[in-house]
C-alpha positions in Angstrom: 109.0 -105.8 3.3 110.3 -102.9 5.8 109.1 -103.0 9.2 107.8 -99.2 8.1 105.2 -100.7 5.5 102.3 -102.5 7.2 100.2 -105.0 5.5 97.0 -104.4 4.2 95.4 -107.2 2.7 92.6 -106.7 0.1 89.9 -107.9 1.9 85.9 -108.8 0.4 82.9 -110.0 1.6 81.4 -112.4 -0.8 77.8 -114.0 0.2 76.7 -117.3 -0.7 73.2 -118.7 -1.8 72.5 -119.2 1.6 73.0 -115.8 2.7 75.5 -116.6 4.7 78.6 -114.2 4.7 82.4 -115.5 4.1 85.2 -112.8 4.2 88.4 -113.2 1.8 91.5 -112.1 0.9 91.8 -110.8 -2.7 95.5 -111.7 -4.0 95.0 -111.0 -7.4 92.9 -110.5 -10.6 93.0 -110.9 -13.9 91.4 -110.0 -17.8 91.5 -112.2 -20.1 89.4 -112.6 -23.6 87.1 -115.4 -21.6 86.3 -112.8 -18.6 87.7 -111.6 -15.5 89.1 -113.5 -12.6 90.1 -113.0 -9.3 92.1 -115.5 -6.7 91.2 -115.5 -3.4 92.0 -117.0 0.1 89.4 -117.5 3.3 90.2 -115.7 6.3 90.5 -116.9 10.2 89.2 -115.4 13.1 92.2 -117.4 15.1 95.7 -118.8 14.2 94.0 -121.9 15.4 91.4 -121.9 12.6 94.1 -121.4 10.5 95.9 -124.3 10.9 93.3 -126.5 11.2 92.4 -125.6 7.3 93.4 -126.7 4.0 93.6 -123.1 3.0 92.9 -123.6 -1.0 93.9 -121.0 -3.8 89.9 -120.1 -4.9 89.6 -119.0 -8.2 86.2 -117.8 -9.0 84.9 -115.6 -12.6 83.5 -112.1 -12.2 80.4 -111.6 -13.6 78.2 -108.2 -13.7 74.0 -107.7 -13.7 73.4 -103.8 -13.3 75.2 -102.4 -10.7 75.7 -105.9 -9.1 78.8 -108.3 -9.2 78.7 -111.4 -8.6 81.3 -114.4 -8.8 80.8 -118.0 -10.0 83.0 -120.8 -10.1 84.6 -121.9 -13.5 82.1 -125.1 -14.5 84.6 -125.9 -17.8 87.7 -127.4 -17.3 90.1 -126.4 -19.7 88.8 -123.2 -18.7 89.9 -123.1 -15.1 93.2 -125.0 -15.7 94.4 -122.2 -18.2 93.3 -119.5 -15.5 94.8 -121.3 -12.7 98.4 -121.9 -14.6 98.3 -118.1 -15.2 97.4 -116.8 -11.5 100.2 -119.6 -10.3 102.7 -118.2 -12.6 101.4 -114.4 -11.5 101.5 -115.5 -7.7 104.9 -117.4 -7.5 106.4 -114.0 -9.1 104.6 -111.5 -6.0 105.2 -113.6 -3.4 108.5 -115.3 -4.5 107.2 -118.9 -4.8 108.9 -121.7 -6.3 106.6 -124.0 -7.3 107.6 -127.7 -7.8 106.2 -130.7 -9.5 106.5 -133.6 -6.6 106.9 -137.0 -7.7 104.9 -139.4 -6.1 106.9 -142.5 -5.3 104.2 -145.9 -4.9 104.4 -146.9 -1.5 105.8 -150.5 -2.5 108.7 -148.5 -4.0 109.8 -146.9 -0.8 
């Protein structure tokens, strides 16, 4: 990135059933012939916070009533692995990711 071009992250508000309000970044989103999708990370208020986290990939389905949207998570299985591979593949090429497959090696074998 130049040091001219700032970063503006793509940020939402999304509230829960609790009213309570959580702020996100939008990295991307997708169409496919199941719905649309869009991948997501929290936000911090301090590097601190930050750190502390486990700072998941959320994937969540749009869905539309009227003028409202609303996102869900993906309840099938199959369903969120097939969205998940494609914003992974998606992701890894913006941000330059490499994304390995670690082998896990049993402890005894160590």
């Amino acid at each position: 990135m130049d040091k001219d071009q700032e970063y503006n992250p793509d940020l939402i508000t999304v509230q829960d059933d609790e009213g309570n309000e959580h702020i996100f970044e939008e990295l991307d989103r997708i169409e496919t012939d199941q719905g649309r999708y869009v991948a997501m990370l929290p936000t911090f208020d301090s590097e601190e916070e930050m750190l502390e986290s486990d700072s998941e990939l959320i994937i969540l389905k749009v869905f539309e009533e009227g003028d409202e949207t609303y996102l869900a998570a993906i309840e099938d299985d199959d369903e969120f692995d097939e969205i998940a591979d494609i914003f992974e593949e998606r992701l890894a090429d913006i941000f330059e990711i490499d994304v390995v497959e670690a082998d896990v090696v049993p402890e005894d074998e160590q």
